[in-house]
C-alpha positions as a printed Julia matrix, in Angstrom:
522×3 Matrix{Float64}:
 -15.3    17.05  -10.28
 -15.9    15.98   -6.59
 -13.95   17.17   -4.03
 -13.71   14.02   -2.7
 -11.68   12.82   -5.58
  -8.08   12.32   -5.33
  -5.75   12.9    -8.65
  -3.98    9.73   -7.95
  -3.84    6.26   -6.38
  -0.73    4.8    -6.0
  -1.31    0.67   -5.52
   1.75   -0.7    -4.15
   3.79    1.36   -1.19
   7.49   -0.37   -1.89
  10.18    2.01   -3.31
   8.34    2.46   -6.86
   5.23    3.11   -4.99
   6.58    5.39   -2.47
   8.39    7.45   -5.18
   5.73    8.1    -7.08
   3.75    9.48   -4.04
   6.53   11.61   -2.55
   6.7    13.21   -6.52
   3.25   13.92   -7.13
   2.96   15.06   -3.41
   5.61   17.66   -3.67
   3.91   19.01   -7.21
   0.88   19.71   -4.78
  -1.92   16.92   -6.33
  -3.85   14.92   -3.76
  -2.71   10.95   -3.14
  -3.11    8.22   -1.51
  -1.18    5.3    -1.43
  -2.04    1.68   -0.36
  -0.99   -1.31    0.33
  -2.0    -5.22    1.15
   0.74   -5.81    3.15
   0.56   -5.57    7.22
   3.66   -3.64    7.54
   6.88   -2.69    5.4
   8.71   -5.05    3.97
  11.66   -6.25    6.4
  14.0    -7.99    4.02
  17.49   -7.41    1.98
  16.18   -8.32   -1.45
  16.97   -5.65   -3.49
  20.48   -4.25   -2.29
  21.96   -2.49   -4.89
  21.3     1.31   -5.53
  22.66    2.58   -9.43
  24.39    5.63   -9.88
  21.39    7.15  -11.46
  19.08    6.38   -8.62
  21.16    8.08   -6.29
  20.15   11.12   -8.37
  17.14   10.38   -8.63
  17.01    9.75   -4.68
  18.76   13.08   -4.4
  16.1    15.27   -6.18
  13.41   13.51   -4.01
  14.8    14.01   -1.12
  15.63   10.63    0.19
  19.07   10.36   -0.52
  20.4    11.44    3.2
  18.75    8.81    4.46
  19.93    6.17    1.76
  23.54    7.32    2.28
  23.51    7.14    6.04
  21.94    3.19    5.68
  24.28    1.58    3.13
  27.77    1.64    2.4
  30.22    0.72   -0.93
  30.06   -2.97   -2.24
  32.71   -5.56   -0.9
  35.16   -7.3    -2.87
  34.1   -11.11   -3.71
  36.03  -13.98   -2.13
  35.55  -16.78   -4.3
  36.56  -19.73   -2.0
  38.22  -22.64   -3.55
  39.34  -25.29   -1.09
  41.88  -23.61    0.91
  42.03  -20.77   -1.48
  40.16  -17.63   -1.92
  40.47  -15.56   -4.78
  39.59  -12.34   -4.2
  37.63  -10.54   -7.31
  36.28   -7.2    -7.45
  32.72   -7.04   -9.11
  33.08   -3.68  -10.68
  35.84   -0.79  -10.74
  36.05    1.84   -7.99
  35.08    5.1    -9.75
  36.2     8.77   -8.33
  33.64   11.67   -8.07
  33.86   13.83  -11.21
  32.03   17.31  -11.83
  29.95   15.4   -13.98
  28.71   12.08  -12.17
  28.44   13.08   -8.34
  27.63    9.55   -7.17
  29.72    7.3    -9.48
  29.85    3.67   -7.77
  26.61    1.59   -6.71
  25.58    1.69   -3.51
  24.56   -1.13   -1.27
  21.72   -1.04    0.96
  19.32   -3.04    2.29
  15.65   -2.54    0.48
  13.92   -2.28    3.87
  16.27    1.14    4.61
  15.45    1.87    0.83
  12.17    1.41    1.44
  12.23    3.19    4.74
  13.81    6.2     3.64
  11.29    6.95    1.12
   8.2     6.51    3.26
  10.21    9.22    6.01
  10.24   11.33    3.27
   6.33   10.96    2.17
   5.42   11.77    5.56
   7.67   14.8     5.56
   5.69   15.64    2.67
   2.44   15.03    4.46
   1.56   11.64    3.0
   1.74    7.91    4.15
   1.38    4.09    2.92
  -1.97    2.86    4.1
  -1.09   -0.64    4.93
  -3.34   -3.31    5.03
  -5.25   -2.14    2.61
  -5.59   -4.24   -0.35
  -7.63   -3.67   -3.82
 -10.13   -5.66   -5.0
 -11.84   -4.38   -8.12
 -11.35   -1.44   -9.86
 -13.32    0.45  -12.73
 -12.76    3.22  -15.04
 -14.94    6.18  -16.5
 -14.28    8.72  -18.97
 -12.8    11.09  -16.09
 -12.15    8.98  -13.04
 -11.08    5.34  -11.34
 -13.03    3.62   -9.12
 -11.34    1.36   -6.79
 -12.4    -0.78   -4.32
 -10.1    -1.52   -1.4
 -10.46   -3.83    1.59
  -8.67   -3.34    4.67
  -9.92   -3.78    9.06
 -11.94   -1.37    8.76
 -14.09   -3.07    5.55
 -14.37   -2.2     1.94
 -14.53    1.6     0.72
 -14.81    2.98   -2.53
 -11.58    5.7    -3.87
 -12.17    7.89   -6.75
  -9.35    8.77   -8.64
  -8.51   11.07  -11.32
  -5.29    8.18  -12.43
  -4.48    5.11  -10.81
  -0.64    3.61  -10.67
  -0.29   -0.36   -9.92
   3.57   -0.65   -8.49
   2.02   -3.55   -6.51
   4.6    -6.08   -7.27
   5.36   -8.7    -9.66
   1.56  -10.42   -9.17
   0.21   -7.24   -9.31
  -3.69   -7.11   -8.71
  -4.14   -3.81  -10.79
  -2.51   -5.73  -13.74
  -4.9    -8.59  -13.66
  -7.63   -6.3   -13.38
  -6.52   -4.81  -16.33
  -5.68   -8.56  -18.13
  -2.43   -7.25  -19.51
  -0.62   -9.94  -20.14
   2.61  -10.46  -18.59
   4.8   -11.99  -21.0
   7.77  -14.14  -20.54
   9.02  -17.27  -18.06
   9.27  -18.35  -14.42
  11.92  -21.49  -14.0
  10.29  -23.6   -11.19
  13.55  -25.94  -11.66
  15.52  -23.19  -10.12
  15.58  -21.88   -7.13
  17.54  -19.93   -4.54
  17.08  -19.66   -0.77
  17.27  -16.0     0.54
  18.52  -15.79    4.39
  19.22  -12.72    6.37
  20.7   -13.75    9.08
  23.9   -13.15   11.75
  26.82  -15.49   11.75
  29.7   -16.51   13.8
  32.75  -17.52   12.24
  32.88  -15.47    8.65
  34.49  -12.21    8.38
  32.56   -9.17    7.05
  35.05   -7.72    4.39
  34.39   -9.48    1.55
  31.29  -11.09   -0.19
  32.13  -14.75    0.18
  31.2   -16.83   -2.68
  31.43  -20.79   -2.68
  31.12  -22.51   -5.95
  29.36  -25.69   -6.01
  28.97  -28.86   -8.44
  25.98  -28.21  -11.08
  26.19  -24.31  -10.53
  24.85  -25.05   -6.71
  26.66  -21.91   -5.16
  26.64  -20.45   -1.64
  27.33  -16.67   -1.08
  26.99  -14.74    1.9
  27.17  -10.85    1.9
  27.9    -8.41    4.31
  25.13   -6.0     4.6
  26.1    -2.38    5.84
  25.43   -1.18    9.71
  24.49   -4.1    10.76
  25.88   -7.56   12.29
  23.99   -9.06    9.08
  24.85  -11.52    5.83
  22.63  -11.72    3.04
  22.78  -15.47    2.43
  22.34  -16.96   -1.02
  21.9   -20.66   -1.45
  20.98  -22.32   -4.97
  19.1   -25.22   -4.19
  18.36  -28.41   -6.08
  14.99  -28.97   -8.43
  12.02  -29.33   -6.47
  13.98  -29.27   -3.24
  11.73  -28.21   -0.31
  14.67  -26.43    2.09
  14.31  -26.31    5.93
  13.97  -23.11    6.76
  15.37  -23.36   10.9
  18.91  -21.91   11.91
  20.3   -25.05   12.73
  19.35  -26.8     9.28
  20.82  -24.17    7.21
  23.68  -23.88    9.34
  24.54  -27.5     8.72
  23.42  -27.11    5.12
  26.38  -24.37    4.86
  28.84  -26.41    7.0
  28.47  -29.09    4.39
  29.36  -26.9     1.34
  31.98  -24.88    2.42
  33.09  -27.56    4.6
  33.56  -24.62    7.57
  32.45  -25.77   10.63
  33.09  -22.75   12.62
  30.01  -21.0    10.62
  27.1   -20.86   12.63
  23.87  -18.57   11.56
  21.45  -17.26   14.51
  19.32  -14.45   14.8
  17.76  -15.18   11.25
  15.84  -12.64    9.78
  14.39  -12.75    7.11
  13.85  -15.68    4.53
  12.48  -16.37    1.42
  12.66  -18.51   -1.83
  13.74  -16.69   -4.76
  12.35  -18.04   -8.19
  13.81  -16.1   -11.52
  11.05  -14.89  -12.95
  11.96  -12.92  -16.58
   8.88  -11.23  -17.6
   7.17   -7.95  -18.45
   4.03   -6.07  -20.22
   3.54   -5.05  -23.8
   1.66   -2.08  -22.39
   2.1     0.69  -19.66
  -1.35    1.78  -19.99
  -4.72    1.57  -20.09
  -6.87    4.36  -20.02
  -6.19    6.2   -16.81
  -4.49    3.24  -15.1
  -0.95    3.15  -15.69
   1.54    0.37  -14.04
   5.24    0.76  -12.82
   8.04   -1.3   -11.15
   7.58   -5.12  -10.85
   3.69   -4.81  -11.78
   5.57   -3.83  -15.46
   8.95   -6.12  -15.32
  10.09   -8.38  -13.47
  13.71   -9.29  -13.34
  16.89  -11.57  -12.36
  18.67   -9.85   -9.25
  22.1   -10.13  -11.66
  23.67   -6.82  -12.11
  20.69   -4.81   -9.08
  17.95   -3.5   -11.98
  15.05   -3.95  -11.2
  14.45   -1.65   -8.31
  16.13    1.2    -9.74
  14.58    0.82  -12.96
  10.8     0.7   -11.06
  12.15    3.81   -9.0
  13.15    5.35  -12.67
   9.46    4.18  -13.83
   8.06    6.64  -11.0
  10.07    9.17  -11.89
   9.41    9.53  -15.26
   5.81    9.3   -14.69
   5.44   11.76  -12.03
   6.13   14.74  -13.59
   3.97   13.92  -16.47
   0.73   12.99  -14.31
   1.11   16.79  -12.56
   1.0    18.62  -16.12
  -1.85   16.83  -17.05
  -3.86   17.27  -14.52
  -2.73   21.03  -14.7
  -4.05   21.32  -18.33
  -1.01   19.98  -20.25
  -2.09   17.54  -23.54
  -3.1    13.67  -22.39
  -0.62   12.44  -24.91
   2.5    13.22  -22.81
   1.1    10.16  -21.0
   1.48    8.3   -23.58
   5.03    9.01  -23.94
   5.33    7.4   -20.6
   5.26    3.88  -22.11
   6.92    4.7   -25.18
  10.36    6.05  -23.04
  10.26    3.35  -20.49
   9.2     0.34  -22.09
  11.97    0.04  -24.4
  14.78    0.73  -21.44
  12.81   -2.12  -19.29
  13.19   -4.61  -21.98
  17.04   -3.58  -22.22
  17.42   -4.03  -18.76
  15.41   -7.16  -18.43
  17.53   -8.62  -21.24
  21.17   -7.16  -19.37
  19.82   -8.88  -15.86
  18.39  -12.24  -17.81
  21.85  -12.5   -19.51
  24.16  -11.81  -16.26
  22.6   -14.8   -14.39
  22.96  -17.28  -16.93
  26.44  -16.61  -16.92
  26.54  -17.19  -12.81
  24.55  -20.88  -13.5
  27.54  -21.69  -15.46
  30.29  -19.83  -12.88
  31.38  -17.47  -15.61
  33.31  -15.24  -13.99
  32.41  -12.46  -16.79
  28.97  -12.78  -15.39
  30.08  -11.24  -12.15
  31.65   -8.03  -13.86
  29.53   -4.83  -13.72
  30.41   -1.96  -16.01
  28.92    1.05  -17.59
  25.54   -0.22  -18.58
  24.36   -1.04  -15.07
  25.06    2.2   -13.53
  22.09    3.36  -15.45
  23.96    6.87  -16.23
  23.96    6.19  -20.09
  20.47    5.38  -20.49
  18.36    8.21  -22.65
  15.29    8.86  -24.52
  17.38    9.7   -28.03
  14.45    9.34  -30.98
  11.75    9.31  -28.46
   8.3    11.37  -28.47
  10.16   14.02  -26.83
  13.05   14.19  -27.83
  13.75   17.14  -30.61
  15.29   16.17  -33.94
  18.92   14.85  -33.7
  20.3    17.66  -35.51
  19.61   19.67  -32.13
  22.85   18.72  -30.21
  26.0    19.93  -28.78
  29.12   18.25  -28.98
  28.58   15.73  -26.13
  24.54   15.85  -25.67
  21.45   15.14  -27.64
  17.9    15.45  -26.64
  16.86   12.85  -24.64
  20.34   12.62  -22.46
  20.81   12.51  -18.62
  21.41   16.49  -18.22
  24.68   15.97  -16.19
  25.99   17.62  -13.57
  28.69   20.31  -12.93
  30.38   22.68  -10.46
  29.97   26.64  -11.21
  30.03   29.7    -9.1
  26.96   31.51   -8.24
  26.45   35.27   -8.77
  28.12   36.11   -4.94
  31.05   33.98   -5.81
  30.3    30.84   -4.11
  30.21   27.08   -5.31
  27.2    25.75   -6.54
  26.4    22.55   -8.42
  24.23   22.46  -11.29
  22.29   19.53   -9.94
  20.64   21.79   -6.77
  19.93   24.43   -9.51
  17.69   21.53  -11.43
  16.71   20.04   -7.82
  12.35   20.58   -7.56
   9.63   19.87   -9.39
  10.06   22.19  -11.98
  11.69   22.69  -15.57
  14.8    24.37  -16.35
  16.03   26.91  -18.85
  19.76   26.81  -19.55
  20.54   29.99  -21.28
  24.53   29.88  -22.38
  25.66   32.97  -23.12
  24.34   36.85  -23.81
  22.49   36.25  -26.57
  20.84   33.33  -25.42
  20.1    35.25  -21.9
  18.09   37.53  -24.0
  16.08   34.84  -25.39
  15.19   32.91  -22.04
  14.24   36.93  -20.6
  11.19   36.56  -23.09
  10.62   32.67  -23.2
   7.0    32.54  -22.06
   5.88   30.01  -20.08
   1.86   28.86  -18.76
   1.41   29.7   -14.43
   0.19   26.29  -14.32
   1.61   23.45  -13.82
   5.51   22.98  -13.15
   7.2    26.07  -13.38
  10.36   27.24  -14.87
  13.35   28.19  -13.93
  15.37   30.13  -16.14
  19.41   30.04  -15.31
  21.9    31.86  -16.99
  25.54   31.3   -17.41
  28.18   33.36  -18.29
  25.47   35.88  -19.3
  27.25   39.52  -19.29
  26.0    42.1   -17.18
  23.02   42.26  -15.16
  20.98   39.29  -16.93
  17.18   38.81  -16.3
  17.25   34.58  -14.57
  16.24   33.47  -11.74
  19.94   32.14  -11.32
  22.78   33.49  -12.41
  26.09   31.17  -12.71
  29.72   31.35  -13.98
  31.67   28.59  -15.22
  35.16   29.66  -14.32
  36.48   26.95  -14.8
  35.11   25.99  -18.13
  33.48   22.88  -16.45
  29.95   23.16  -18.11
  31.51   24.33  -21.24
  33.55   21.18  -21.64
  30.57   18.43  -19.55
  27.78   19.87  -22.2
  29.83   20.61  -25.28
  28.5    23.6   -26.02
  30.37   26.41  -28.14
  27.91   28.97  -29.41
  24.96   30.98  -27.23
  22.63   27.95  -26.42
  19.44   27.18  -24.32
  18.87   23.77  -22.85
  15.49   22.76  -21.93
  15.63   20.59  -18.68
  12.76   18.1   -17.51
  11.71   17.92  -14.31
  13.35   14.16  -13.91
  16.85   15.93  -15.19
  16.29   14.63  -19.09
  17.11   17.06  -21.85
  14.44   18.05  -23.13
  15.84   20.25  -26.36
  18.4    22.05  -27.27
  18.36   25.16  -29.34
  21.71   26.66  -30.93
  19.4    28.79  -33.69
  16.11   30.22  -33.09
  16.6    29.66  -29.86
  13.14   31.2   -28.32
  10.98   29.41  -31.14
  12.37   25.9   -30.58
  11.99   26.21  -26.77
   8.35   27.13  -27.38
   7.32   24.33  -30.03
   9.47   21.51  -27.52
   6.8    22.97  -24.78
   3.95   22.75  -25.93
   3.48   18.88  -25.75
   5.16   19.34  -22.16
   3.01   22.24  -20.57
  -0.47   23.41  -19.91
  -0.86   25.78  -22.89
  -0.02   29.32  -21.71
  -3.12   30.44  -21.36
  -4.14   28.29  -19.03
  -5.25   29.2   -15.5
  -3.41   29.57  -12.9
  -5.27   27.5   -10.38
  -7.21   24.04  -11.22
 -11.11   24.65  -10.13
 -12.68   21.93   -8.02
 -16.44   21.55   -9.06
 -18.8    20.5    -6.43
């Protein structure tokens, strides 16, 4: 193929977008990424980061960044007359061994946003704004899309294209998959960012209001900011200048000592619930909003667009490194089911806020995102491959161990990279990962062994002291765990241990004869 063909086009440069890029640019493949808009977007929006995002975040790289820009979620006020109740949205969890970031974080989406495209440029990419597509067409071994931006139109060829542009996504139309589902014109909520005198910043004040017409304003971290929230009335057209929404606020809370200035950002919000029956089509695949589209109840639709990316990623790199076209397929068939899960958890959290149930403003387990899995997927091995906590298809948790000098390390950095991983538990099963072959193309392996014996053959060696991993994965007999690259489990072999590695790889990887290097025809 040309060298003036790209593997991949990423459509869209928001945090789905930008993910993508900054994991197919650290596997090595040529992309660019574009975008219609003139700059970044500048807004709150999306403010919550899950638990399993911050992993995610972590293994790209990003997650310093994310850390330094956001802060833990404030207690609600809920402000009733002269009363406020105060109500915490979800329980304060500690650090474990297991779950290194246990509590969502809140951060703006612009720093979100922000700290991924630092990181692409580390990498040596960028977002191309202003740059928007207007036609696309596929061959039997390429994209063609056209894009229009200051400088005109131009033509880029593509090996795979990815449309994370948004919830009116212009790679979905040009794909007509339908996007299935509802948008209530009937209601809608004004979005201000703004400064205000005369609130304090250490809670997340809530006002209820007749007919479900609430007023919140949240604190948002390192800054002098509020993330307003104001439910407005059926085919109400609000004024959209400081002094009208100040009085507009005055009125409800009846506080006259608020007073907004320095506004921002604003927007009206519309709850759209909708999403695609299909990922793919061809070699055009689409992620985030351009797939699902969700209530901002419960913060899950950005992490589940950033979860899109990273389930994707891996897979586009071992294709184009040899590996079957099929694992693209599995793509859709792990995602779409969690999307419509989500989309169902979100939907069903903000009807319960149009009626003030106060249920609807708990979060527990299922929106931290660490239980979701791929259990009975296309590649996940057969159920009877488990240990005592784990199946195929579960988040591969983390846990504290002590490398070969003696020091601390955490499994997480040892599955941090683009690669697979090898978990060899035990002697025996460090024998077996010693001749577990694997193809030079593509993402490598990395074979770790703990509690090996003497002088094992990994490229890390571990102990669990402690018993931590022993206990976190459940395992009791000389095992080998089979990693993915976004930190899924990908089998796990108690009994032939070498042979079920090999048959769980081969939809995964090049085969191993493969070449080491891709060749570039010209």
């Amino acid at each position: 193929m040309s060298a003036d063909v790209i593997d991949v086009l990423v459509v869209g440069g928001g945090p789905t977008g930008a993910a993508l890029a900054v994991d197919l640019v650290r596997r090595g493949l040529r992309v660019r990424v574009v975008d219609k808009a003139a700059h970044g977007f500048d807004g709150s929006r999306a403010k919550g980061v899950q638990p399993r995002s911050l992993e995610v975040l972590e293994d790209l790289g990003a997650l310093g960044d994310i850390l330094a820009g956001g802060g833990e979620y404030p207690p609600l006020g809920i402000h009733l007359g002269p009363l406020t109740i105060p109500w915490r949205m979800q329980p304060q969890h500690d650090v474990t061994t297991d779950i290194p970031y246990p509590n969502t974080w809140m951060i703006p989406q612009h720093r979100t946003d922000a700290a991924l495209r630092a990181r692409l440029r580390e990498l040596g990419g960028a977002v191309e704004f202003g740059c928007e597509l207007v036609e696309l067409a596929q061959g039997e071994e390429s994209v063609v899309a056209t894009v229009a931006g200051e400088g005109g139109r131009q033509e880029i060829t593509s090996r795979y294209l990815v449309g994370a542009d948004g919830g009116s996504s212009a790679v979905r139309r040009a794909l007509g998959i339908g996007f299935l589902g509802s948008t209530d014109e009937d209601d809608r909520m004004l979005i201000v960012d703004a400064s205000v005198e005369g609130l304090t910043r250490n809670r997340w004040h809530m006002w209820p209001g007749a007919g479900g017409r609430f007023i919140g304003a949240c604190p948002l971290p390192h800054s002098g900011q509020f993330q307003w929230m104001i439910r407005l009335r059926p085919d109400e057209q609000p004024a959209l200048d400081g002094d009208a929404i100040t009085d507009r606020i005055r009125k409800h809370t009846r506080d006259k000592h608020i007073r907004l200035y320095d506004i921002r950002w604003t927007s009206v919000f519309r709850p759209n619930i909708r999403m695609v029956d299909r990922y793919r089509s061809g070699r055009v695949f689409l992620a985030g909003d351009a797939a699902h589209v969700h209530t901002p109840a419960g913060a899950q639709g950005l992490n589940t667009g950033l979860q899109d990316a990273y389930n994707l990623g891996w897979k586009l790199g071992q294709v184009l490194a040899g590996a079957p076209d099929e694992l693209l397929d599995t793509y859709e068939a792990e995602r779409l089911p969690i999307a419509a899960r989500v989309l169902g958890l979100s939907t069903k959290k903000y009807e319960g806020m149009s009626k003030l149930d106060p249920s609807s403003l708990k979060r527990g387990a299922e929106e931290r995102q660490l239980g979701l899995n791929y259990r009975g997927g296309p590649l996940a091995a057969p159920a009877t491959e488990r240990t005592e906590t784990l199946s195929a298809g579960d988040r591969a948790p983390d846990a504290k161990l002590l490398d070969a000098a003696g020091g601390p390390l955490r499994l997480f950095e040892t599955l941090a990279g683009p690669h697979f991983t090898a978990i060899a538990y035990g002697p025996e099963a460090a024998t077996d990962l010693k001749a577990l072959q694997w193809p030079k193309s593509g993402a490598a392996l990395r074979r770790v062994a703990i509690d090996a014996g003497a002088d094992p053959d990994a490229d890390v060696v571990l102990a669990d002291v402690a018993g931590m991993f022993r206990e976190i994965y459940g395992v009791r007999a000389p095992s080998v765990l089979l990693v993915r690259p976004d930190g899924y489990i990908g089998s796990i072999a108690t009994g032939d241990r070498a042979d079920r590695i090999r048959a769980a790889a081969r939809l995964l990887a090049p085969p191993i004869a493969a070449l080491a290097d891709r060749s570039v025809e010209t």
